[in-house]
MARBA-3410 file (N, C-alpha, C, O; in Angstrom, 1 decimal):
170
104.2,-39.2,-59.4,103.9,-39.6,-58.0,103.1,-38.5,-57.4,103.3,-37.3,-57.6 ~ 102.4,-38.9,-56.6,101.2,-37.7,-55.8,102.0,-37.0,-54.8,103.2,-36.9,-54.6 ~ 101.2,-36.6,-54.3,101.4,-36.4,-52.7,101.5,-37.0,-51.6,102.3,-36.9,-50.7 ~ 100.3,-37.9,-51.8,99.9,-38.7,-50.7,100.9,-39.9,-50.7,101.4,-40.4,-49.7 ~ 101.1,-40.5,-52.1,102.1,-41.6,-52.4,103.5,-41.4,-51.7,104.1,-42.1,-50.8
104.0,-40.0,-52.6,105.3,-39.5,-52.1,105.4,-39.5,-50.2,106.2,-39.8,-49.3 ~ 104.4,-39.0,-50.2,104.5,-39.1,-47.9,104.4,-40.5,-47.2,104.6,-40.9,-46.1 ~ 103.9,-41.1,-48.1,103.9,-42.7,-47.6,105.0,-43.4,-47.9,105.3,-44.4,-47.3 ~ 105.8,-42.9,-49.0,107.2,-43.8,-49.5,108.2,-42.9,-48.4,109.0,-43.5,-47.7 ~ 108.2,-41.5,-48.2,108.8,-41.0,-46.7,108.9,-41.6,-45.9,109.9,-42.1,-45.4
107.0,-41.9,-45.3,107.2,-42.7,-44.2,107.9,-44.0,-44.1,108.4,-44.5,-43.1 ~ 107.8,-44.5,-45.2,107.9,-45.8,-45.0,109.7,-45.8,-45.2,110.4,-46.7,-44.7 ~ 110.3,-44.8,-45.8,111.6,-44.9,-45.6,112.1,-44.3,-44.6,113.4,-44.3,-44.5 ~ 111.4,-43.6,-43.8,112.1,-43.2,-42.4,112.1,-43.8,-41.3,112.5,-43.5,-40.2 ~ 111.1,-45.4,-42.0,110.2,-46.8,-41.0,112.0,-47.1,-40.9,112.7,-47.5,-39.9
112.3,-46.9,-42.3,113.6,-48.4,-42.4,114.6,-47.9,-41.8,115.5,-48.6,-41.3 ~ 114.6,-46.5,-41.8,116.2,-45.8,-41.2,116.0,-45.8,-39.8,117.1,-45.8,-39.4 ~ 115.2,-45.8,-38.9,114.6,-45.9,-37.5,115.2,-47.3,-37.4,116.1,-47.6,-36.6 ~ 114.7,-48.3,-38.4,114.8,-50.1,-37.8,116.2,-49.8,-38.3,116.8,-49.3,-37.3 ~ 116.9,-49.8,-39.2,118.4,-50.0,-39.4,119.3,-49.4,-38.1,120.2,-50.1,-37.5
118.9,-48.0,-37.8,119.4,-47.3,-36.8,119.3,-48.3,-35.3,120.2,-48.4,-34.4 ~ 118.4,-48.7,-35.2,118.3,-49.9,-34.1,118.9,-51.1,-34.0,119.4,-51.6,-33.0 ~ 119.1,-51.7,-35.4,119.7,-52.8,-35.1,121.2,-52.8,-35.5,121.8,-53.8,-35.3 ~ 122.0,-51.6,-36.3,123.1,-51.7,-36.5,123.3,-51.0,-34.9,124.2,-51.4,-34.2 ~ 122.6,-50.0,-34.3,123.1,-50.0,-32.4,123.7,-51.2,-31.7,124.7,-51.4,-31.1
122.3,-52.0,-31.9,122.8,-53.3,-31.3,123.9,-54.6,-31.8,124.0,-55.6,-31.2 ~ 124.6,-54.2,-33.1,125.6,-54.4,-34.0,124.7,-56.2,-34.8,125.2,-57.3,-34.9 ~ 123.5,-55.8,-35.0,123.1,-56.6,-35.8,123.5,-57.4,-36.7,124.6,-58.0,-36.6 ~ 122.8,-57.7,-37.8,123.3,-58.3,-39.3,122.9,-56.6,-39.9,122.4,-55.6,-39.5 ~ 123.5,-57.3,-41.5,123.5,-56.3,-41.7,121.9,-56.3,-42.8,122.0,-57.1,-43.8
120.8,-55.7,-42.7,119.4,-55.8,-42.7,119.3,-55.5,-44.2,120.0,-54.8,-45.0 ~ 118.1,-56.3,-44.2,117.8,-56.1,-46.3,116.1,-55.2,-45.9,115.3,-55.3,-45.0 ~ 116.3,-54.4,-46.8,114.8,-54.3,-47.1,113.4,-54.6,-46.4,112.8,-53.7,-45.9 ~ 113.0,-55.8,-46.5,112.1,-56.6,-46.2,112.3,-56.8,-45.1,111.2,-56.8,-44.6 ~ 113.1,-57.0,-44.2,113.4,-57.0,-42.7,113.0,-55.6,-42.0,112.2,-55.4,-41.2
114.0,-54.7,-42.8,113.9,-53.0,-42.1,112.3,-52.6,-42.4,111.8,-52.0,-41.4 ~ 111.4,-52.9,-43.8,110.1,-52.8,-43.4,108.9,-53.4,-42.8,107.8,-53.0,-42.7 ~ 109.5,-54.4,-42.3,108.8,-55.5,-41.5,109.0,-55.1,-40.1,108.0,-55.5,-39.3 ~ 109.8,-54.4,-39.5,109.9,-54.1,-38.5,108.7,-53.3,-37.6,108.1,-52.3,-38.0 ~ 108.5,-53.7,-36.4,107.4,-53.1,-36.0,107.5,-52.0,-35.4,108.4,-51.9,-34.6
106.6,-51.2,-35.5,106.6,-49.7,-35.3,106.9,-49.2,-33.4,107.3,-48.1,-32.9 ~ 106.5,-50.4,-32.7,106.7,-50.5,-31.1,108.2,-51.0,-30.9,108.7,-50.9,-29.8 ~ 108.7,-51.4,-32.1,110.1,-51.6,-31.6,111.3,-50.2,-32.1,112.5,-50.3,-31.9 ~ 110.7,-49.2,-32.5,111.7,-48.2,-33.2,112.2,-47.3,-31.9,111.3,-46.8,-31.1 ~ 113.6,-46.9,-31.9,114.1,-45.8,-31.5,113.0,-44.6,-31.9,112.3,-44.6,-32.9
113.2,-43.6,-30.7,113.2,-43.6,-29.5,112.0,-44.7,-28.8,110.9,-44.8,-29.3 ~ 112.4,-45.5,-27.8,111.3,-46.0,-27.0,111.2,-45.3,-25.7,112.0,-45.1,-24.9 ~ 109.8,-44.8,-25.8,108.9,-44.2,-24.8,108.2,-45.5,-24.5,108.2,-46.4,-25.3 ~ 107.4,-45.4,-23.0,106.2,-46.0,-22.5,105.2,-46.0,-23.4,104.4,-45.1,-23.5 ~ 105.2,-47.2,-24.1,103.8,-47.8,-24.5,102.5,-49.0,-23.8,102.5,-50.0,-23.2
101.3,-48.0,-24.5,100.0,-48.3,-22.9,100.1,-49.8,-23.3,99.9,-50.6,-22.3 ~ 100.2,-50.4,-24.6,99.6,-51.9,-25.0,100.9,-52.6,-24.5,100.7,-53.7,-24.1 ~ 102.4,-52.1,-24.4,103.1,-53.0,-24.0,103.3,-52.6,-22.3,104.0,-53.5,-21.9 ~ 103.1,-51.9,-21.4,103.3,-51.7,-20.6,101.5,-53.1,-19.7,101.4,-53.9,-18.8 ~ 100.6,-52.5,-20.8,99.7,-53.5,-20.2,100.0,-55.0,-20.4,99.9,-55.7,-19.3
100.4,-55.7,-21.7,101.3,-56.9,-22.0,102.3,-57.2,-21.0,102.3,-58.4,-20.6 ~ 103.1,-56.3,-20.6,104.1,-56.7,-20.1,103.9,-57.3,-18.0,104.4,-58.1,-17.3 ~ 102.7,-56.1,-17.5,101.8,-56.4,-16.5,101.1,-57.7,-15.9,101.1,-58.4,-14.9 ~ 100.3,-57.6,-17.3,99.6,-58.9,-17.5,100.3,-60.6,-17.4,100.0,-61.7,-17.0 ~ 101.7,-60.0,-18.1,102.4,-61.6,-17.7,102.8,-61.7,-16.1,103.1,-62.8,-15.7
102.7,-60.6,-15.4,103.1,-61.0,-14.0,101.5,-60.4,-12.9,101.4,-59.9,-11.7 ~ 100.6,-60.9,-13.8,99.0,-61.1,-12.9,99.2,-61.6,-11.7,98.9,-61.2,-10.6 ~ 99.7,-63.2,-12.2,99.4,-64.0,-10.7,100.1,-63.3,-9.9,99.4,-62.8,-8.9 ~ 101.8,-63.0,-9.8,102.3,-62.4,-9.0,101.9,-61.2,-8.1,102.2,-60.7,-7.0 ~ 101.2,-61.0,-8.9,100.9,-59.3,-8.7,99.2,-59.8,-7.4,98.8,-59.3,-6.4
98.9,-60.6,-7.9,97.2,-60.9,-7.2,97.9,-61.7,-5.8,97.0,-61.9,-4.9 ~ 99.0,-62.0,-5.6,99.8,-62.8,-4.4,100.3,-62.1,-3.7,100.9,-62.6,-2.6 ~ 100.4,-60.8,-4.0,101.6,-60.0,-3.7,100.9,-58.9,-2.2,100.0,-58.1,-2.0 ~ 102.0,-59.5,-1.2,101.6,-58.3,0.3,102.2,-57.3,0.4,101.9,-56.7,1.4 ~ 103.3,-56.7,-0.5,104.3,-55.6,0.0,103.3,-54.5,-0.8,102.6,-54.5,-1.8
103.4,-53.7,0.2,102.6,-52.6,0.0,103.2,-51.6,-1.1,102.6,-51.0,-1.9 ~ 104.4,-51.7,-0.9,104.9,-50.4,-1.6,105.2,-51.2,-3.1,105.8,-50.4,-3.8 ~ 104.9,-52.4,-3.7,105.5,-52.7,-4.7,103.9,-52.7,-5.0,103.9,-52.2,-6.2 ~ 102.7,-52.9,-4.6,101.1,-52.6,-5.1,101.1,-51.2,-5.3,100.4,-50.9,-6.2 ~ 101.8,-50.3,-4.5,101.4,-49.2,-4.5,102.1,-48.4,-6.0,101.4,-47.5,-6.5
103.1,-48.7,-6.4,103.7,-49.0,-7.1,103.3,-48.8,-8.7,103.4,-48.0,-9.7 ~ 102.6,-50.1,-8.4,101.9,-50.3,-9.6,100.4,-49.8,-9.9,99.7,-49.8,-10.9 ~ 100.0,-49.3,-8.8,98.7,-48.6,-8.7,99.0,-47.2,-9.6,98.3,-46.7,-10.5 ~ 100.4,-46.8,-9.0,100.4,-45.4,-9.7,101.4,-45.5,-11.2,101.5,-44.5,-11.9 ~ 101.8,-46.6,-11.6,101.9,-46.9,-13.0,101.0,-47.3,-13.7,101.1,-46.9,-14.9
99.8,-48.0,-13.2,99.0,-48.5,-14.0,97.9,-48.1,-14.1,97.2,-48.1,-15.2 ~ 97.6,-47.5,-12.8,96.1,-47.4,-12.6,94.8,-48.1,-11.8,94.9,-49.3,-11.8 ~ 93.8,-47.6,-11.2,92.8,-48.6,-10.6,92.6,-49.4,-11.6,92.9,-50.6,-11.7 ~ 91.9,-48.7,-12.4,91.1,-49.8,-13.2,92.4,-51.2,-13.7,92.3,-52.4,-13.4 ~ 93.5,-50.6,-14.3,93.9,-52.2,-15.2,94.4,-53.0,-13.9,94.5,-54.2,-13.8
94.7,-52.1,-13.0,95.2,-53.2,-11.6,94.4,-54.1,-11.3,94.7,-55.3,-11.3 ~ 93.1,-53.4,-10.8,92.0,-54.5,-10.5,91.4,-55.1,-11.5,90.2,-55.5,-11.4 ~ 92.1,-55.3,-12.7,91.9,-55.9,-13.4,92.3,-57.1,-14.1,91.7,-57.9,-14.7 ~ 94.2,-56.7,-13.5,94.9,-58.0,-13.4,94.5,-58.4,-12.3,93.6,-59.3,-12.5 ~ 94.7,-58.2,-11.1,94.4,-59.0,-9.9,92.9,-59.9,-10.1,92.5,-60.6,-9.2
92.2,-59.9,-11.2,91.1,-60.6,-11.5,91.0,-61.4,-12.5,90.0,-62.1,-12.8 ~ 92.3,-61.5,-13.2,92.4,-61.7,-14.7,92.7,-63.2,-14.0,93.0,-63.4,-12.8 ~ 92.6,-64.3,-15.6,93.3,-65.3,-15.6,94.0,-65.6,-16.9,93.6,-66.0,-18.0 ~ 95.5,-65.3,-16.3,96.4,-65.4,-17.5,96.1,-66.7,-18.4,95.5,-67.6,-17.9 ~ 96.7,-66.8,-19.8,96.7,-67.9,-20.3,97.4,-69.1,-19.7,96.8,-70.2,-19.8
98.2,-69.0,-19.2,99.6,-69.6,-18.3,100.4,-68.9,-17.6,100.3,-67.7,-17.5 ~ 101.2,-69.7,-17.1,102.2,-69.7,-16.0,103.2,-68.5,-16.4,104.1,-68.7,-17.3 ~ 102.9,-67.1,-15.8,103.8,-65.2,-16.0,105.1,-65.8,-15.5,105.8,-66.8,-15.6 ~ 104.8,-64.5,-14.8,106.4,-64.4,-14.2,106.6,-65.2,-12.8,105.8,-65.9,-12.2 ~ 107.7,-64.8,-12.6,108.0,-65.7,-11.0,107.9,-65.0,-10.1,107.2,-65.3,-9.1
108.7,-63.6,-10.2,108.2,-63.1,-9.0,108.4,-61.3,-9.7,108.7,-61.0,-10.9 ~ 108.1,-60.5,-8.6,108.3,-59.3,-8.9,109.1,-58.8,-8.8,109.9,-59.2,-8.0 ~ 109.5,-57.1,-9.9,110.9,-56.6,-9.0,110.8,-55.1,-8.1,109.6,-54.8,-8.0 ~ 111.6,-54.4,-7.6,111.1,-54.0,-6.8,110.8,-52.6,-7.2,111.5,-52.2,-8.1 ~ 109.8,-51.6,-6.8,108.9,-50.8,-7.0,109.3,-49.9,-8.2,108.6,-49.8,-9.2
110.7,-49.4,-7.9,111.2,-48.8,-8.8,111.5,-49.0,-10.4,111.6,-48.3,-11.4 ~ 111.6,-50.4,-10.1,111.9,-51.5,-11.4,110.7,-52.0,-12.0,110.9,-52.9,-12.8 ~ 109.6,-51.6,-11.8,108.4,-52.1,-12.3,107.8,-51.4,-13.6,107.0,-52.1,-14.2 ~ 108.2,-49.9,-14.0,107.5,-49.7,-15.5,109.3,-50.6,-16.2,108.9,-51.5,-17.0 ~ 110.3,-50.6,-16.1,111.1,-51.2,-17.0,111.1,-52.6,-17.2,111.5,-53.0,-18.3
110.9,-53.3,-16.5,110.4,-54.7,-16.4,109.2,-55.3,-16.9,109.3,-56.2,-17.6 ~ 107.5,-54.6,-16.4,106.9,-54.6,-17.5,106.9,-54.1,-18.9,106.1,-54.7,-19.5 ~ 107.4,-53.1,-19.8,107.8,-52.6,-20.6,108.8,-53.9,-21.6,108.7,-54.3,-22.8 ~ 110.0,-54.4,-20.6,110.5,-55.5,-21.4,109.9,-56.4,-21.4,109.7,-56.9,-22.5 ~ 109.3,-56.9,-20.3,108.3,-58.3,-20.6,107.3,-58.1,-21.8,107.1,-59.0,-22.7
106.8,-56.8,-21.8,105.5,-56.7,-22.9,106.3,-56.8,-24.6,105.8,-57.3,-25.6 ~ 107.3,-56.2,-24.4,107.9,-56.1,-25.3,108.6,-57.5,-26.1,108.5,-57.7,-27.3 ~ 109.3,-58.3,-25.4,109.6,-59.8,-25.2,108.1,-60.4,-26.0,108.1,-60.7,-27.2 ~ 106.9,-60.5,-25.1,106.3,-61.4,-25.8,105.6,-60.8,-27.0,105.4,-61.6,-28.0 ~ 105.0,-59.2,-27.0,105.3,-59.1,-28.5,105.9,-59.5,-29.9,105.5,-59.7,-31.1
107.0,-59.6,-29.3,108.4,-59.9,-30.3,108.1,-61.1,-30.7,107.8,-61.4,-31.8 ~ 108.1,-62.3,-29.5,107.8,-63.5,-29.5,106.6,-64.2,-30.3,106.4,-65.3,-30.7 ~ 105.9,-62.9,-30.2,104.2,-63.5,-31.0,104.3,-63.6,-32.1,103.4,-64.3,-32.5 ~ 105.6,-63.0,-33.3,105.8,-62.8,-34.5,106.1,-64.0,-34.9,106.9,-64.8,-34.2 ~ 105.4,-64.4,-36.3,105.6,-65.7,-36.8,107.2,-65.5,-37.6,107.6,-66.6,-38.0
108.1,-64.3,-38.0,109.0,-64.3,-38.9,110.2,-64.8,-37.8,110.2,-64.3,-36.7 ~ 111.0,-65.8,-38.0,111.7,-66.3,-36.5,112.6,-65.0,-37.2,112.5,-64.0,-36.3 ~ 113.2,-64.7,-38.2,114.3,-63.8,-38.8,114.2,-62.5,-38.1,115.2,-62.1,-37.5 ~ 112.8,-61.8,-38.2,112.6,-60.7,-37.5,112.4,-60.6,-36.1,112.6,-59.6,-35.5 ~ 111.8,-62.1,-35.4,112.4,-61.9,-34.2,113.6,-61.7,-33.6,113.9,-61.0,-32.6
114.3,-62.4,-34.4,116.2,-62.7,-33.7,116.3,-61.3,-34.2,117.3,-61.0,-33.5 ~ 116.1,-60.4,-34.7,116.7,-59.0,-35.0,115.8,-58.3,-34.0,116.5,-57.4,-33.4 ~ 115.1,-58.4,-33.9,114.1,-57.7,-32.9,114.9,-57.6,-31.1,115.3,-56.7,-30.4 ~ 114.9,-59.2,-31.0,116.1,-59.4,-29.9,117.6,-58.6,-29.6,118.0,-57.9,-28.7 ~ 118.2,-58.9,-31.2,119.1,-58.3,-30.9,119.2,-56.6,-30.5,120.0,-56.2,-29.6
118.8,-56.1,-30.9,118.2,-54.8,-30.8,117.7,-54.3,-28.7,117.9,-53.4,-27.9 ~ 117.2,-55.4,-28.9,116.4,-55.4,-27.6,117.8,-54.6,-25.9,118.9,-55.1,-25.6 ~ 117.3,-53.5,-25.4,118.4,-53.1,-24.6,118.5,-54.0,-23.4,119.6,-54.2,-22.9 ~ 117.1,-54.7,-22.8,117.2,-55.3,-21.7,116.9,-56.8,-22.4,116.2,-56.9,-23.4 ~ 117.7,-58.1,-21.7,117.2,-59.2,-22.2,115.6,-59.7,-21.7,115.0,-59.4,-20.7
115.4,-60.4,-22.6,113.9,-61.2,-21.8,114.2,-62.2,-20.8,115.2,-62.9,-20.7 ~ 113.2,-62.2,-20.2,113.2,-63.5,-19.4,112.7,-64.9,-20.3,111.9,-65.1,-21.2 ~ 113.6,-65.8,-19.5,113.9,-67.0,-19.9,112.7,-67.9,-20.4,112.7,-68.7,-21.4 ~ 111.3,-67.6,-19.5,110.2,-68.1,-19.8,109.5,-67.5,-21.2,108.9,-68.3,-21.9 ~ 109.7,-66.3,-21.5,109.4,-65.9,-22.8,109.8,-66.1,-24.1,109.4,-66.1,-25.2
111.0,-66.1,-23.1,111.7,-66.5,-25.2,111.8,-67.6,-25.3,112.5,-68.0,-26.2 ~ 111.4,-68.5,-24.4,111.1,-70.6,-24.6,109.1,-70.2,-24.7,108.3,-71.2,-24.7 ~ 108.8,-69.4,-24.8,107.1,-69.6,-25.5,107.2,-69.9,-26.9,107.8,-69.3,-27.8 ~ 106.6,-70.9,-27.2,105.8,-70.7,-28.9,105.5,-69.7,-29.1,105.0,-69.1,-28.1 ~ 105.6,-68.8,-30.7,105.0,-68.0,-30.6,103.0,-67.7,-30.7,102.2,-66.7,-30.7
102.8,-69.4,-30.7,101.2,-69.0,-30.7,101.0,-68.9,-29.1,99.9,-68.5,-28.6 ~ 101.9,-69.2,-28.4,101.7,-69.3,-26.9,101.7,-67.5,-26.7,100.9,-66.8,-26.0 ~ 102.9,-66.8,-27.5,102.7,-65.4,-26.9,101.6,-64.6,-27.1,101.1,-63.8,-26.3 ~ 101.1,-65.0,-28.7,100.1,-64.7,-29.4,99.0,-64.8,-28.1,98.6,-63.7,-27.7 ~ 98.5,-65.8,-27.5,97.5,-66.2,-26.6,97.9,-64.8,-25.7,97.1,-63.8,-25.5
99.0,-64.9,-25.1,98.9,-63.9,-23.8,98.5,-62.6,-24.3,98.0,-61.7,-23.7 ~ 99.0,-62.5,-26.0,98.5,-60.4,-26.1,97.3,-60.8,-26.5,96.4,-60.1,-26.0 ~ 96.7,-62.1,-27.4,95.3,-61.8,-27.2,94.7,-61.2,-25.9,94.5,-60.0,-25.7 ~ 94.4,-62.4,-25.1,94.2,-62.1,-23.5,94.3,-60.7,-22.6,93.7,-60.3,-21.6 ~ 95.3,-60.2,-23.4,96.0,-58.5,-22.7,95.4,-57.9,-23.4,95.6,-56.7,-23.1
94.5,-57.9,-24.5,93.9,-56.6,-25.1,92.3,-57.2,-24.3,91.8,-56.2,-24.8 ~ 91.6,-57.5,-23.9,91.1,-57.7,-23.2,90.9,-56.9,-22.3,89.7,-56.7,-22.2 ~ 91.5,-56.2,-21.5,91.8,-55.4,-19.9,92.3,-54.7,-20.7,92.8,-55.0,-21.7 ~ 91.9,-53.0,-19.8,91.8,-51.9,-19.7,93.5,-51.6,-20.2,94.4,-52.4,-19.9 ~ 93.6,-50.2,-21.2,95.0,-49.4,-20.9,95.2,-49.4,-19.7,94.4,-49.6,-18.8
96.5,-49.0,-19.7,97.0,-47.9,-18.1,96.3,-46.8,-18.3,95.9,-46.3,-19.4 ~ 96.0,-46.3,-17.0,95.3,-44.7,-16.7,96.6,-44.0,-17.2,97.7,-44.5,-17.2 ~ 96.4,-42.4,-17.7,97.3,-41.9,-17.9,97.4,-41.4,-16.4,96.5,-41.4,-15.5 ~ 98.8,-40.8,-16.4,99.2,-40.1,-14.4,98.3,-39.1,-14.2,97.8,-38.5,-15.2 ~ 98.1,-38.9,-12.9,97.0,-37.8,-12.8,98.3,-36.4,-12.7,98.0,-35.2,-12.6
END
């Protein structure tokens, strides 16, 4: 075995101890193989802010966000997101019908973060690895997400790679 082989069978086995470590947290099943490498790399302990799910997760609450008069929950999202992807939802036309409504200023990178993350999850054709993905999951999804098809979620991250990352903070 090489080098390069041997550091890819590492990674790929410290892929599986990351996903095992996640879903026996959330007191899972108990995971084979092919599940723990299937696992996607956006779902592993530790979760930090990610720009593609934090933008996914934004993007499902567009309309809300383009309706929205409270200043401090725009303001909000200006300094999570950024000019550019803001005025970018506020222009966008989702696939369908986001969220219902917003939460409040404070609650807005953890909320988009679960939403993005939800329909991610959702987009996956393995139903097996979704329901593990779920369980895992620290905040639940909302109701409208996890009743999407997953070609329905599929549409919304198409759609969300479209528009801009988040700006990083100044």
């Amino acid at each position: 075995m090489n080098a390069a082989s041997s550091g890819d069978a590492l990674a790929r086995a410290a892929h599986a101890v990351r996903a095992a470590q996640a879903l026996r947290h959330a007191g899972g099943d108990a995971p084979d193989w092919d599940l723990l490498t299937a696992w996607p790399a956006w779902a592993l302990p530790p979760q930090g802010p990610d720009p593609q799910l934090l933008r996914l997760g934004a993007f499902w609450h567009a309309d809300v966000l383009a309706h929205c008069i409270d200043g401090a929950r725009l303001q909000a999202a200006r300094v999570l997101l950024g000019d550019t992807l803001l005025q970018a939802l506020l222009d966008a036309e989702p696939p369908g019908a986001g969220a219902a409504g917003l939460p409040p200023p404070q609650a807005l990178e953890p909320v988009f973060m679960a939403c993005g993350r939800a329909l991610a999850r959702t987009a996956l054709a393995d139903a097996r690895l979704r329901r593990a993905l779920a369980a895992a999951e620290p905040l639940p999804a909302p109701a409208a997400i996890e009743a999407l098809a997953p070609a329905a979620a599929a549409a919304w991250a198409e759609a969300a790679q479209r528009l801009p990352l988040p700006e990083q903070p100044r």
